[in-house]
Structures are given as C-alpha cells and as structure tokens.
MILO-318667 format. One record per residue (C-alpha): residue in one letter; x, z, y. Coordinates in steps of 0.02 Angstrom, whole numbers, plus 32768, in hexadecimal, padded with zeros to 4 digits. Each point is the difference from the previous one (the first is absolute). Layout:
REM residues N
AXZY;...
***
This chain:
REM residues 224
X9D162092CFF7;X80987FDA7F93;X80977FBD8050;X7FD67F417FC0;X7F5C801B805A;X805D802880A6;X80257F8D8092;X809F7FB77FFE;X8063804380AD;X80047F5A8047;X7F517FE57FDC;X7FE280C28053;X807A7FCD809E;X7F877F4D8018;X7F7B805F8014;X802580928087;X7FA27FE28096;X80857FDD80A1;X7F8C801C8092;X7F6180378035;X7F7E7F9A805B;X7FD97FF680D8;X80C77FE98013;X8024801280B6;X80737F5A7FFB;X80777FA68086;X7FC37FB98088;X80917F83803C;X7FB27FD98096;X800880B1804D;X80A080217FB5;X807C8049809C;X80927F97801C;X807580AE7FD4;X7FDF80337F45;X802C80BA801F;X7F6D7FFE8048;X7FA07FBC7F69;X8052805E7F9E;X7FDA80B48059;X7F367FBA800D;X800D7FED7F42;X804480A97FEA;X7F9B804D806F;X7F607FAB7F90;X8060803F7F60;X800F80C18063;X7F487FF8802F;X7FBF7FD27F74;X805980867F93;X80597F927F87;X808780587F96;X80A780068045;X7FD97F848082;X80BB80078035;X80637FEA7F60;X80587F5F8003;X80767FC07F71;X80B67FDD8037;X80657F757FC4;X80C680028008;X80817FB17FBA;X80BC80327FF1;X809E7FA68019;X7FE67FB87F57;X7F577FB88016;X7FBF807F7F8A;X7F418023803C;X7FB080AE7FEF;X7F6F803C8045;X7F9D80A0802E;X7F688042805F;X801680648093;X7FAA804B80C3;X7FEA7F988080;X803B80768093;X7FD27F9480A6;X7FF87F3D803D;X804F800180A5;X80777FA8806F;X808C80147F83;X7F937FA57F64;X7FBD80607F5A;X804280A37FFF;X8021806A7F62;X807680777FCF;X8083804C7F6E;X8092802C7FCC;X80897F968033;X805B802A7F61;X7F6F7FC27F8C;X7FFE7F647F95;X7F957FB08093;X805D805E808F;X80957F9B7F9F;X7FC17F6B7FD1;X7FCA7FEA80C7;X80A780268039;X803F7F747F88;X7F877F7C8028;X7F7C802E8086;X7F7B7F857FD6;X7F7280297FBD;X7F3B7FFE7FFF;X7F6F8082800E;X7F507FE27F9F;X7F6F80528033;X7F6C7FED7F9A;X7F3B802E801E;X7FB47FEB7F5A;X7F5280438053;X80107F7980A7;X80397F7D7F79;X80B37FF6807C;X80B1800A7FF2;X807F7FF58075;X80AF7FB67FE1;X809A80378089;X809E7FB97FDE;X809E80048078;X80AD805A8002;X7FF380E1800C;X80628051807C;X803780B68016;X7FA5804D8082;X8074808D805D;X801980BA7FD1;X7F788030807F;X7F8B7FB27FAC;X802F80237F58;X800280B28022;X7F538005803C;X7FBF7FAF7F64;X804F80727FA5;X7FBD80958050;X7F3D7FC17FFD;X800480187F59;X7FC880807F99;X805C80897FB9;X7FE27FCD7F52;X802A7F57803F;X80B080258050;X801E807E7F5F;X7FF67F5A7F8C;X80687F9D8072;X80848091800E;X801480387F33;X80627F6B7FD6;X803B7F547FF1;X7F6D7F887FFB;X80087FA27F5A;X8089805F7FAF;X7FF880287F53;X7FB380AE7FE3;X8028807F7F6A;X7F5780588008;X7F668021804E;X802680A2800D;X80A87FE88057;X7F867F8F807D;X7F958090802C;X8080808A801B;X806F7F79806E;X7F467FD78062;X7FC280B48006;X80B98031804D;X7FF67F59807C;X7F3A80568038;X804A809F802F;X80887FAD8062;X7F847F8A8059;X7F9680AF8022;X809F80558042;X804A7F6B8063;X7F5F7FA9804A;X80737F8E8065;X805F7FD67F6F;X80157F427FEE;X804F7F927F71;X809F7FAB8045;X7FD57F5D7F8A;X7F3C8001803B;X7FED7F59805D;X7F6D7FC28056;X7FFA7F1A7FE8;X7FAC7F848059;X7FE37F5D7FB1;X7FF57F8A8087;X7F967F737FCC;X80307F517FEF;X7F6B7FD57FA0;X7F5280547FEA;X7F767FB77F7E;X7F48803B8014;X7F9F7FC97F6F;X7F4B802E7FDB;X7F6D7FDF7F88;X7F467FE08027;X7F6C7FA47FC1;X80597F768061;X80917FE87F9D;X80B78040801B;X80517FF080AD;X80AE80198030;X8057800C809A;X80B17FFF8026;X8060803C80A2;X80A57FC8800F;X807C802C8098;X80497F89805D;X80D17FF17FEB;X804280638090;X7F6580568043;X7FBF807A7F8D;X7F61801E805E;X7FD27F467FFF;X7F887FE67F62;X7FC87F3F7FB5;X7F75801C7FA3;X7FB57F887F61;X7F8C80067F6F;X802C80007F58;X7FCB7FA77F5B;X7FBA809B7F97;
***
C-alpha cells in the first residue's frame, strides 16, 4: 500500500470503534440520593470486572493565572473527607492547588461505556494522613517520589537513575522515612456527573450539593 493508498488519520480516527455492545447503562430510577455511593458501585463493577486501571482518574487544575493543565493519577479512597489522592505538595499540581483549589476528577470506563466527572475545591488532608499514604507505598514507589523535584528539568537519564537507585537504598534503610512535601487531598465534591452509554441512548446524571449542606444532593438529568 503506498502512502496515497492509505487512510487519511481523520478518516482512521472516524472509524475506531468507542464501545462494545451489552453496556451495563444508568438506571436513574435506582440511582441513591448520595453519588459516592454511585460512584463506589461503579468502581466496584469496573474492579470486578478487571478493567485496566480501574482507578486512574485525570485531574484538572488551574493556577492563579487560569492556566489549565492536566494529568492522570490514583484514586486513593472516597470517604467522608471527598476524593482522596495524593503528591507532592511542591509539584506543578501540589502548586497549582495551593493557588486555586478548584478543580475536577474524570473517571472513565471505556469497557462499561461510563465516565464519571467530580468537580469541587481540594483540600490538604493532615500530616497523619499524609504520612500513611506515603508509607503504603512501595519502595520503588517512595524511591521515585524521594530522587527529586517532580517536573524539574533533568540533565540525564543517567543522573535519574543514580539519584533513584541512591533514594531506594535510603527508603530500604529508613522504612519509616516519609517525604516532608508528600500530601494526601480530598476533593470535596460540589458537583458529580455520571454519564453512560447503552443501546438506549446516552444518559447523564448530575448531583449537585445544596449551598450550605454539603451532604444534601439535588439530582437532574441532562441533555446528552
């Protein structure tokens, strides 16, 4: 096939599949009135099902100068204190948070045909907490976090491995070593979107909170 012969990319892109068929769907009607609770059932379909990475999310900030960046990272828990995640306070997101705390979490299923969208303002959970999140990770894990700063330039790969392989055997030698700048987050939602496909069409479902009582949810459909 010569290269005239080939599919343009758009005409490559149009025809990717998106989703499979028997889509498990939304059923408004037995939605719960709290969507934390939606959202863990979801997750815990996504879990048992063995999809990929069923807790990567993609967090969107934005800094002091409205300049949007975004990156995919672990969910860590969905508790009391919101959607919980963790990093380095000193980061570009650790940063951008600490400039302008709003933001939004997206969760998506391809496999369920589902995505979830969280938006409200992240907190800083305490040092407690922070520390313990730290500490459940794995060597290799706590290494990476401890080697350097998180998006700083870098001379060399191979200045990157002897700074990691030094961070490893300090991890190994300290095991209750924790990063001062490690910082466990909660976004506490104002907002939270559950949108599925089926054979019946796109359905979306929006919790808001009620001004004043966080716990208080409205819910509504949404034109797809």
């Amino acid at each position: 096939m010569t290269d005239a012969d080939r599919p343009t990319l758009r005409e490559r892109l149009r025809a990717l599949p998106v989703f499979g068929p028997d889509l498990p769907g939304l059923d408004v009607d037995a939605a719960p009135d709290d969507p934390g609770t939606l959202f863990v059932r979801w997750l815990d379909d996504a879990i048992d099902a063995g999809l990929p990475a069923p807790h990567a999310a993609t967090l969107s900030t934005a800094d002091a100068s409205g300049r949007v960046d975004a990156r995919t990272l672990i969910l860590k828990d969905v508790d009391g204190d919101g959607w919980v995640f963790a990093t380095r306070a000193d980061s570009p997101k650790g940063v951008a948070l600490a400039q302008n705390p709003n933001a939004a979490l997206t969760f998506f299923w391809r496999e369920h045909g589902r995505q979830v969208r969280v938006r409200g303002p992240v907190v800083p959970l305490d040092a407690e907490t922070s520390a313990a999140d730290f500490l459940d990770r794995s060597d290799f894990s706590r290494a990476t976090a401890l080697a350097g700063s998180q998006s700083a330039p870098l001379a060399s790969r191979a200045a990157y491995r002897e700074a990691w392989d030094a961070a490893l055997d300090r991890v190994r030698a300290e095991p209750g070593l924790v990063l001062d700048a490690w910082t466990a987050y909660a976004l506490e939602p104002t907002s939270v979107e559950f949108w599925a496909s089926s054979g019946a069409g796109q359905t979306r479902l929006r919790y808001t909170a009620a001004s004043g009582a966080p716990t208080t949810w409205t819910k509504e459909l949404l034109w797809p």
